[in-house]
C-alpha positions as a Markdown table, in Angstrom:
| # | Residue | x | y | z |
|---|---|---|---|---|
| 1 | Unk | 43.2 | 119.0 | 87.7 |
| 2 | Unk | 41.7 | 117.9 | 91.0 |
| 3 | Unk | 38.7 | 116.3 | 89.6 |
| 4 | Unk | 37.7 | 113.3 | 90.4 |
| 5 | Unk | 37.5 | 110.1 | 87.7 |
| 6 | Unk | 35.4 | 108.2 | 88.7 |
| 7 | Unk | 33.1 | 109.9 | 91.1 |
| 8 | Unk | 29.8 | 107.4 | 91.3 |
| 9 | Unk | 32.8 | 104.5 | 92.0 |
| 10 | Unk | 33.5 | 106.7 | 95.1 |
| 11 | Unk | 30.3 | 107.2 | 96.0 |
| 12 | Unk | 29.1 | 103.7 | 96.1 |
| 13 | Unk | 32.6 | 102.3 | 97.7 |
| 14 | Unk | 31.4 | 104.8 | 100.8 |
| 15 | Unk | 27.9 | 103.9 | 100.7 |
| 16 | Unk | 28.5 | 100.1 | 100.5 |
| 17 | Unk | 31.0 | 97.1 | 100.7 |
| 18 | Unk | 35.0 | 98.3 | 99.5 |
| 19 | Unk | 37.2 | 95.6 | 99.6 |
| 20 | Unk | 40.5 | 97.2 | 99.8 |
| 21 | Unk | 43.3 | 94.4 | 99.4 |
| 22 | Unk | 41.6 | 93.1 | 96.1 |
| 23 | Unk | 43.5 | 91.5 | 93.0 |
| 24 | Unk | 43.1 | 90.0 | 89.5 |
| 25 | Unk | 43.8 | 87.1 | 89.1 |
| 26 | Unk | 45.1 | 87.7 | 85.7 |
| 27 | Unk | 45.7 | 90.8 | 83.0 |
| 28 | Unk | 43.0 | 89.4 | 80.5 |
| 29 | Unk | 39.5 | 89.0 | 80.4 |
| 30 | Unk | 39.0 | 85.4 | 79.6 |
| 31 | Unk | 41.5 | 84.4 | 82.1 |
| 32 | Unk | 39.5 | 86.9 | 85.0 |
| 33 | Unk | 35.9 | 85.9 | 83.7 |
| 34 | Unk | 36.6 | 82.3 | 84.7 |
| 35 | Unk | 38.0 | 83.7 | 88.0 |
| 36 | Unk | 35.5 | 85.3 | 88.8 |
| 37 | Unk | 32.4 | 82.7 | 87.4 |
| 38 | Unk | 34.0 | 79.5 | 88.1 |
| 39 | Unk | 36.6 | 80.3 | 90.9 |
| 40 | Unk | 39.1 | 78.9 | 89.0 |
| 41 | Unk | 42.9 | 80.4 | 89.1 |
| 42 | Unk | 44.2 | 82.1 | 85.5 |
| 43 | Unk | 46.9 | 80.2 | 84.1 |
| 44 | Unk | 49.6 | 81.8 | 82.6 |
| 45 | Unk | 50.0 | 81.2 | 78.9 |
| 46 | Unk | 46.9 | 78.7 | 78.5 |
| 47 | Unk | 43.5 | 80.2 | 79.2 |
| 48 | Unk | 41.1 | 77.4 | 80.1 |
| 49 | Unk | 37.8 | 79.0 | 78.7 |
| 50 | Unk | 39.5 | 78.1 | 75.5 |
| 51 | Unk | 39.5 | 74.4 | 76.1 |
| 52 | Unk | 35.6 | 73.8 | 76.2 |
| 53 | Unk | 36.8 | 69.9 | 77.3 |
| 54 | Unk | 37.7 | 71.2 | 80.3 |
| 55 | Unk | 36.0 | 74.0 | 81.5 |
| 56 | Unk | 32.7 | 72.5 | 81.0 |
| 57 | Unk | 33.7 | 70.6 | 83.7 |
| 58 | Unk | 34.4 | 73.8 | 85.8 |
| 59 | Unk | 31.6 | 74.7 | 88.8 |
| 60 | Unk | 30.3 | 78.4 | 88.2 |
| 61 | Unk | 28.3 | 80.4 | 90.4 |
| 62 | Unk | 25.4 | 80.4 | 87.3 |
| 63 | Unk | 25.0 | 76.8 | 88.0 |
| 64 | Unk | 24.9 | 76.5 | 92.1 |
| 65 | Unk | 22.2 | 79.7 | 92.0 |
| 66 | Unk | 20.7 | 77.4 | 88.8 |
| 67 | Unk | 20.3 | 74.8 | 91.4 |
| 68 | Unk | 18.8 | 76.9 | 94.0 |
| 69 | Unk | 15.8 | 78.3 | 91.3 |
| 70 | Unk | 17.8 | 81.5 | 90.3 |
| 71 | Unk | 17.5 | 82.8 | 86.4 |
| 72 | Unk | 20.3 | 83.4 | 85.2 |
| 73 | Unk | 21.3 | 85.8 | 82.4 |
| 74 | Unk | 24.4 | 87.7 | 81.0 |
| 75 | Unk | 24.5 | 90.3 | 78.3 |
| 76 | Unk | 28.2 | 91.9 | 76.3 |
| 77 | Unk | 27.5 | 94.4 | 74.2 |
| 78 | Unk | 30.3 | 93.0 | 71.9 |
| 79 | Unk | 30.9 | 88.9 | 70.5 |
| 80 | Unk | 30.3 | 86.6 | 72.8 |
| 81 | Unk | 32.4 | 83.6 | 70.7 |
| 82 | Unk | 35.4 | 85.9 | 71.0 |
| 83 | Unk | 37.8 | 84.0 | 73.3 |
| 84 | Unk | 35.2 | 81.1 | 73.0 |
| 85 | Unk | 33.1 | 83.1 | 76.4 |
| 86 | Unk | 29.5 | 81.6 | 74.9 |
| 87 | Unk | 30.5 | 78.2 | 74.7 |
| 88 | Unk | 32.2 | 78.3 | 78.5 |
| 89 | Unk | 29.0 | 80.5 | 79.8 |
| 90 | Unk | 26.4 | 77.9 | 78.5 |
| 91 | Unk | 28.4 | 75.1 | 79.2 |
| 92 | Unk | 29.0 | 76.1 | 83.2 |
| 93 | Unk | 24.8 | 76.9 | 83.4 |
| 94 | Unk | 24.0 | 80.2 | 82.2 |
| 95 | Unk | 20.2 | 79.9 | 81.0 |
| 96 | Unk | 20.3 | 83.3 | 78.6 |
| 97 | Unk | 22.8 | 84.7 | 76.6 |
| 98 | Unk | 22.5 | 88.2 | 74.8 |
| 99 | Unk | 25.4 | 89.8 | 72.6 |
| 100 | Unk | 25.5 | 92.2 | 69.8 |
| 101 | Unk | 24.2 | 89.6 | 67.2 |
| 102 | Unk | 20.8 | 90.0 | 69.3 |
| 103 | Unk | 20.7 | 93.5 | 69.7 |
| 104 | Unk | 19.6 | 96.3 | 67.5 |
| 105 | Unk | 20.2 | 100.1 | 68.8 |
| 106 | Unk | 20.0 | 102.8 | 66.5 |
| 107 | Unk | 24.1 | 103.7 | 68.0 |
| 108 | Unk | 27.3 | 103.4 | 66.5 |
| 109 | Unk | 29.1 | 100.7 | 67.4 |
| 110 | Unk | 32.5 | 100.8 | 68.6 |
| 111 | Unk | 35.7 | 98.4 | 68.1 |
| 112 | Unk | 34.7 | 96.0 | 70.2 |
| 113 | Unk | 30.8 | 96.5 | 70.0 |
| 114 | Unk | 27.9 | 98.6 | 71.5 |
| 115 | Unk | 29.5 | 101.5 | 74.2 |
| 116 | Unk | 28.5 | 101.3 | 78.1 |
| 117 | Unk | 25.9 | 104.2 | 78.2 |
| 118 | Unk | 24.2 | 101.8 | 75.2 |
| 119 | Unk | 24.5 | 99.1 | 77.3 |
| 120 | Unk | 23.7 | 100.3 | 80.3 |
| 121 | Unk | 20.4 | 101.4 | 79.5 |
| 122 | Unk | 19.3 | 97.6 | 78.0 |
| 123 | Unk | 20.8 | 96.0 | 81.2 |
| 124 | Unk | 19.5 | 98.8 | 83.8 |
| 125 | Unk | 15.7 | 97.3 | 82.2 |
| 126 | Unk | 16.6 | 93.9 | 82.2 |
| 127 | Unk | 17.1 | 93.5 | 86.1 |
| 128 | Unk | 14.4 | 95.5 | 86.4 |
| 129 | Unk | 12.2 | 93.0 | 84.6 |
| 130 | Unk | 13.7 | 89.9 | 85.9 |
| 131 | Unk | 13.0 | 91.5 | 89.3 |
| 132 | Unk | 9.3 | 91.9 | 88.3 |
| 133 | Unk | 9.1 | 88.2 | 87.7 |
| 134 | Unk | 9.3 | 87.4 | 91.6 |
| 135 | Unk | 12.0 | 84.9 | 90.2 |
| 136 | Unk | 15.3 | 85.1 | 92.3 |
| 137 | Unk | 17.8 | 85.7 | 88.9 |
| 138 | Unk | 21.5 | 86.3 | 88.7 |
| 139 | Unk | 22.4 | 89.0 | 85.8 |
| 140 | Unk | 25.8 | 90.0 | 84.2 |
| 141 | Unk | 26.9 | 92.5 | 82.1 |
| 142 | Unk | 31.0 | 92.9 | 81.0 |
| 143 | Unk | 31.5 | 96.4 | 80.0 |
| 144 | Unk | 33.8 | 97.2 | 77.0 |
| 145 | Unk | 34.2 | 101.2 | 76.9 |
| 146 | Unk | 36.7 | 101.4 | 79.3 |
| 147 | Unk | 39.4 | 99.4 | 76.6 |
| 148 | Unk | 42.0 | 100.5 | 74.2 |
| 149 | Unk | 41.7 | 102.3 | 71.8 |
| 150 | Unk | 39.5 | 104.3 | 74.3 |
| 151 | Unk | 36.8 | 105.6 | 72.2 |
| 152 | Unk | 34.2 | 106.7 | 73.6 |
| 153 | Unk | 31.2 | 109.2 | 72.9 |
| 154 | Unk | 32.1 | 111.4 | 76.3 |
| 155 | Unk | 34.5 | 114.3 | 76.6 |
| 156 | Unk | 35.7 | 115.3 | 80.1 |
| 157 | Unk | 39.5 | 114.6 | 80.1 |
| 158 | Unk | 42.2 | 114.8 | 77.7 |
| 159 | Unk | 43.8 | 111.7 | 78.5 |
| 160 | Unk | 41.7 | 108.7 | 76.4 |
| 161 | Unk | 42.6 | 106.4 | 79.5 |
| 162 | Unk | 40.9 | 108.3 | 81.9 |
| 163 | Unk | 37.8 | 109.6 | 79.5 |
| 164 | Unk | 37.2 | 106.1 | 78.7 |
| 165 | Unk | 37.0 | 105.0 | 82.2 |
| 166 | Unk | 35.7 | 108.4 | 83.2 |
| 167 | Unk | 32.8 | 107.3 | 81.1 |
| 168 | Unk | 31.9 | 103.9 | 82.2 |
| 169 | Unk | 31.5 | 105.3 | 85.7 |
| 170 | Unk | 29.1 | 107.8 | 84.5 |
| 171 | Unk | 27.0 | 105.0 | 82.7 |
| 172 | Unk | 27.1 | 102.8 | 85.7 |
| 173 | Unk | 26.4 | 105.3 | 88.0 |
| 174 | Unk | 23.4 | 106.6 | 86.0 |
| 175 | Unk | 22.4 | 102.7 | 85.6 |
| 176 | Unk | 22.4 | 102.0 | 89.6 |
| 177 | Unk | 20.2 | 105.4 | 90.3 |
| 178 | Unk | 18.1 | 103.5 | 88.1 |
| 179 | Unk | 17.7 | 101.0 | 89.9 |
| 180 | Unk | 18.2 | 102.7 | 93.0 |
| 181 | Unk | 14.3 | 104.8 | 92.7 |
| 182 | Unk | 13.1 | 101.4 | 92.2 |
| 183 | Unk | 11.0 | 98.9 | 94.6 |
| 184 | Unk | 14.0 | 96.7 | 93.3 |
| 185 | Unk | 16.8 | 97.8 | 95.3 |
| 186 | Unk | 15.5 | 96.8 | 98.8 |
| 187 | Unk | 16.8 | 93.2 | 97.5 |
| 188 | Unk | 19.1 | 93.7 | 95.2 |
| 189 | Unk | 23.1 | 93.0 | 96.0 |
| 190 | Unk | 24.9 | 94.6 | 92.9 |
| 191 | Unk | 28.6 | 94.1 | 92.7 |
| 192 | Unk | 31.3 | 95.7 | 90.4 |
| 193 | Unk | 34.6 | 94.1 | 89.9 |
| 194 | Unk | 37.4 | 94.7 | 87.3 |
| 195 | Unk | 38.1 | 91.9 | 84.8 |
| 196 | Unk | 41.5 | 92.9 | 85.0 |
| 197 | Unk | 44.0 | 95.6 | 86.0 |
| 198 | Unk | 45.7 | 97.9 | 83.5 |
| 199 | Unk | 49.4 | 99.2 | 82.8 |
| 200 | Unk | 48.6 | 102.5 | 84.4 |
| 201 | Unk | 50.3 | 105.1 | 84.5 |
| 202 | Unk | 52.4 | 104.0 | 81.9 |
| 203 | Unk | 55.7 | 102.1 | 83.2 |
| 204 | Unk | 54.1 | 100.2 | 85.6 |
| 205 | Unk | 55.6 | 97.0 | 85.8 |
| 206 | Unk | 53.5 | 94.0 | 84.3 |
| 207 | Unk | 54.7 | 91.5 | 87.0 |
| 208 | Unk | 54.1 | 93.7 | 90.5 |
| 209 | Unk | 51.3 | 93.3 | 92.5 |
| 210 | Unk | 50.3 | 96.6 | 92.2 |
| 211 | Unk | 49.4 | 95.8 | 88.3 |
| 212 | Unk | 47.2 | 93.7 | 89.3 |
| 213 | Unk | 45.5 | 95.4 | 92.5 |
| 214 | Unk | 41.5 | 95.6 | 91.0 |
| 215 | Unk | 38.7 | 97.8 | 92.7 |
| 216 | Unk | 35.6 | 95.4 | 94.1 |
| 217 | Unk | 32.2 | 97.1 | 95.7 |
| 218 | Unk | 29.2 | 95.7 | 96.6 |
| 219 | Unk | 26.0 | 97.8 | 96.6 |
| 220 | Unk | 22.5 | 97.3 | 96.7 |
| 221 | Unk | 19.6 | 97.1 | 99.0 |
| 222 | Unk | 20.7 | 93.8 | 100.8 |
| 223 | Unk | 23.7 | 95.6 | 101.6 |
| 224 | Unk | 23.4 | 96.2 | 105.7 |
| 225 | Unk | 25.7 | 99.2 | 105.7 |
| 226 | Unk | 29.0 | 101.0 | 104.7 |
| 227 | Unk | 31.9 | 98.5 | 105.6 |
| 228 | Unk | 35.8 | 98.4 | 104.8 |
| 229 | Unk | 37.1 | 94.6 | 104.4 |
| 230 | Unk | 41.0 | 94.3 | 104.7 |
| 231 | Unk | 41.3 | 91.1 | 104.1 |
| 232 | Unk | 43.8 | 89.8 | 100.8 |
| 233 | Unk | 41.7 | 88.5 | 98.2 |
| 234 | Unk | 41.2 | 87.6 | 94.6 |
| 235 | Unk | 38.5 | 87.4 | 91.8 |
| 236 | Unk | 38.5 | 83.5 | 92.7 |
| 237 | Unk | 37.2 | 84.0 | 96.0 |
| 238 | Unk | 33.9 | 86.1 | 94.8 |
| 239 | Unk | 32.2 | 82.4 | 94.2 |
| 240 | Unk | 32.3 | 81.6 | 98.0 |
| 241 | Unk | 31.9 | 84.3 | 99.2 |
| 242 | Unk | 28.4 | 85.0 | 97.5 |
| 243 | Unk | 27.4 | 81.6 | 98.1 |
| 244 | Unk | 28.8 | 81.8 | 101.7 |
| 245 | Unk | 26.3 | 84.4 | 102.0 |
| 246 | Unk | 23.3 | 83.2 | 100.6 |
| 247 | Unk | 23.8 | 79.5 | 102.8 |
| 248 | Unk | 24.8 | 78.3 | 99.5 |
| 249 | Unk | 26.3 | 74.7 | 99.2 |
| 250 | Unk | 30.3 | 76.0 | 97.5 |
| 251 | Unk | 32.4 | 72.7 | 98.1 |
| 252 | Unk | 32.7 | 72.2 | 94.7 |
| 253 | Unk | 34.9 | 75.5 | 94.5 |
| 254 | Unk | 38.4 | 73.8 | 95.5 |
| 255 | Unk | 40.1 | 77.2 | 95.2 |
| 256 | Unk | 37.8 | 79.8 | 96.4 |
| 257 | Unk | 38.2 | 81.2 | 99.5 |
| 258 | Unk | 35.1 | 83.1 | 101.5 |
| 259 | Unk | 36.4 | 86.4 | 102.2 |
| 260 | Unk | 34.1 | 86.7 | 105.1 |
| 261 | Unk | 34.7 | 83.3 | 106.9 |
| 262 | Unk | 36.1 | 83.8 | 110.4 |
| 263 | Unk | 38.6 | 80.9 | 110.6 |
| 264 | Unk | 41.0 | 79.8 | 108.2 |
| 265 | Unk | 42.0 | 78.8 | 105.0 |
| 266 | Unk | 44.9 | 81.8 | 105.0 |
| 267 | Unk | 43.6 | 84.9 | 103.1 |
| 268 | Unk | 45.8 | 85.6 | 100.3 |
| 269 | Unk | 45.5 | 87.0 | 97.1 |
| 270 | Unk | 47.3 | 84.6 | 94.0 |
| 271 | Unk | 47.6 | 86.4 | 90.1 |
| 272 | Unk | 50.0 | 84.8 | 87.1 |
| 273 | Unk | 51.4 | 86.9 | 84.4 |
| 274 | Unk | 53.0 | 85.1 | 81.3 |
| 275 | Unk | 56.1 | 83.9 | 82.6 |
| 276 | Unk | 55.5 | 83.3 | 86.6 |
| 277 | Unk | 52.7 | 84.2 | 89.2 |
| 278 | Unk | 52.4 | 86.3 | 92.2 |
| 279 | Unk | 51.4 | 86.1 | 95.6 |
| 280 | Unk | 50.2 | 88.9 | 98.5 |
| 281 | Unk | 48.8 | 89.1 | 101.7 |
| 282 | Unk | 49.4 | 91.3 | 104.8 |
| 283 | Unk | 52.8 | 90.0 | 105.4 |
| 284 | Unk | 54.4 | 90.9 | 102.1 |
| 285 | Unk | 54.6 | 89.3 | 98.7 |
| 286 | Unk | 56.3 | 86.8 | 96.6 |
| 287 | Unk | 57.0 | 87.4 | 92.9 |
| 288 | Unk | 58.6 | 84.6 | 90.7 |
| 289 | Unk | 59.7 | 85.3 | 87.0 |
| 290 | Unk | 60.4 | 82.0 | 85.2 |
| 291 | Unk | 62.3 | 83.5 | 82.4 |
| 292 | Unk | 65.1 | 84.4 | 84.6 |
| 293 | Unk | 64.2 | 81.5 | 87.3 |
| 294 | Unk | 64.6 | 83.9 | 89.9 |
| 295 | Unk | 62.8 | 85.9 | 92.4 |
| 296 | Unk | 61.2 | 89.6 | 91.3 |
| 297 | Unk | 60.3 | 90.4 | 94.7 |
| 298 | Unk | 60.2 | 88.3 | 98.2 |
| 299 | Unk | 59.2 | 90.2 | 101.2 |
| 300 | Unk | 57.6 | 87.0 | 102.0 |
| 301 | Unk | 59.5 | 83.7 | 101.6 |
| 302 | Unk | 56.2 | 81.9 | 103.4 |
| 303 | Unk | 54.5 | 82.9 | 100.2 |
| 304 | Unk | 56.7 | 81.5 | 97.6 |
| 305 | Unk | 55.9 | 77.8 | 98.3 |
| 306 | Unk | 51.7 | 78.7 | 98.4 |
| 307 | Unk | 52.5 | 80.3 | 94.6 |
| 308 | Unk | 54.0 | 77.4 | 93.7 |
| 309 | Unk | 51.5 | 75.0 | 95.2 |
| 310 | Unk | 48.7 | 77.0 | 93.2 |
| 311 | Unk | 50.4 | 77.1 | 90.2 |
């Protein structure tokens, strides 16, 4: 009907950092919250957060900005054990933990646990009073609204996909003008990435790349200005590039990638489905299904030998 979904998502991707070539690095959340927090490429029918022998052993962003004095703290408005996340968080250096056995709001909970707008209101205070501690701090929160079944306390379209997501951008949105009117946001970098991508519109292949092309922005105070990146990138490369940015030590991070970094390593953005992986950059793609053994898609031969090298 002409509307816009997610209108405060298109706001901020103006206003700040949209990184347009942007993937997943997997299509579930324990595979992408290990992306994204340790760096560390999904697998394909293993997830590693579920193997607390090994990820422990993982590097995490927590624990280089643990290193550098930052407090650290993530919040779900769900179970934190599910998919073993608590174990893998406090294991790779996050100092505080909060889920929904913590938390007490007079709100229904949903499915999966306490909706965004709930949410959003406990976490939009939090940063504001680990800001008011002078302590540098790194904060997370994982939404949970914008998930089947899709219900949600909001009515704007009829479609439960795009209410649900309709939804979470109105509680984010409301959440960052929060933080926005405060002396807070001169220093504040806020950034919102996708745990994963999502089967829509219905018939969407699960193995393409487009399936698993996510939305990043960074916002925020520290942010100098309005930029488009173009460069091919994944959720494994956020680690460097943060640290990259803050003259942060990120050796340790064998597969991420600063997205910003002028010279080489080859920018190119690496996701695994079930039965193969997938690899895309500006000169194509490379697809490979191992149930058939053969080739979905190969625009790009190059690329076939860097998905097999990563996987």
């Amino acid at each position: 009907d002409g509307r816009p979904v997610m209108p405060n998502m298109r706001r901020l991707r103006d206003e700040g950092i949209w990184f347009e070539n942007f993937f997943a690095n997997s299509f579930r959340t324990d595979r992408g919250e290990v992306a994204v927090l340790s760096g560390f490429p999904a697998q394909t029918r293993m997830s590693i957060m579920k193997l607390p022998a090994k990820s422990r052993s993982l590097p995490s962003l927590a624990r280089s900005l643990a290193c550098e004095g930052y407090a650290t703290s993530f919040v779900y408005g769900g179970d934190l054990n599910f998919t073993n996340q608590a174990s893998y968080m406090y294991a790779t250096g996050w100092e505080r933990l909060v889920w929904q056995k913590e938390l007490r709001f007079d709100a229904p909970v949903s499915k999966w646990g306490y909706a965004d707008d709930v949410m959003a209101g406990w976490f939009g205070d939090e940063v504001l009073r680990l800001a008011g501690t002078g302590r540098h701090f790194l904060a997370g929160w994982l939404t949970l609204s914008s998930h089947e079944p899709f219900e949600v306390p909001y009515v704007r379209f009829e479609d439960k996909i795009l209410n649900a997501v309709a939804f979470t951008d109105d509680c984010v949105g409301r959440m960052i003008g929060q933080w926005r009117r405060s002396p807070a946001w001169d220093d504040l970098l806020v950034v919102l990435i996708a745990d994963h991508a999502y089967p829509y519109p219905a018939g969407l292949p699960y193995n393409v790349g487009r399936r698993h092309r996510i939305p990043m922005i960074w916002t925020g105070g520290a942010v100098a200005g309005p930029r488009v990146v173009e460069e091919y990138a994944s959720q494994i490369d956020i680690c460097a590039t943060i640290l990259g940015q803050l003259e942060v030590a990120h050796d340790d991070f064998d597969y991420s990638k600063d997205i910003f970094a002028p010279t080489p390593p080859r920018k190119f953005a690496y996701y695994t489905f079930n039965d193969g992986f997938g690899v895309v950059d500006a000169s194509g793609e490379a697809v490979w299904d191992a149930t058939s053994g053969k080739a979905v898609s190969e625009t790009s031969p190059a690329l076939m030998d860097v998905g097999r090298t990563m996987l």
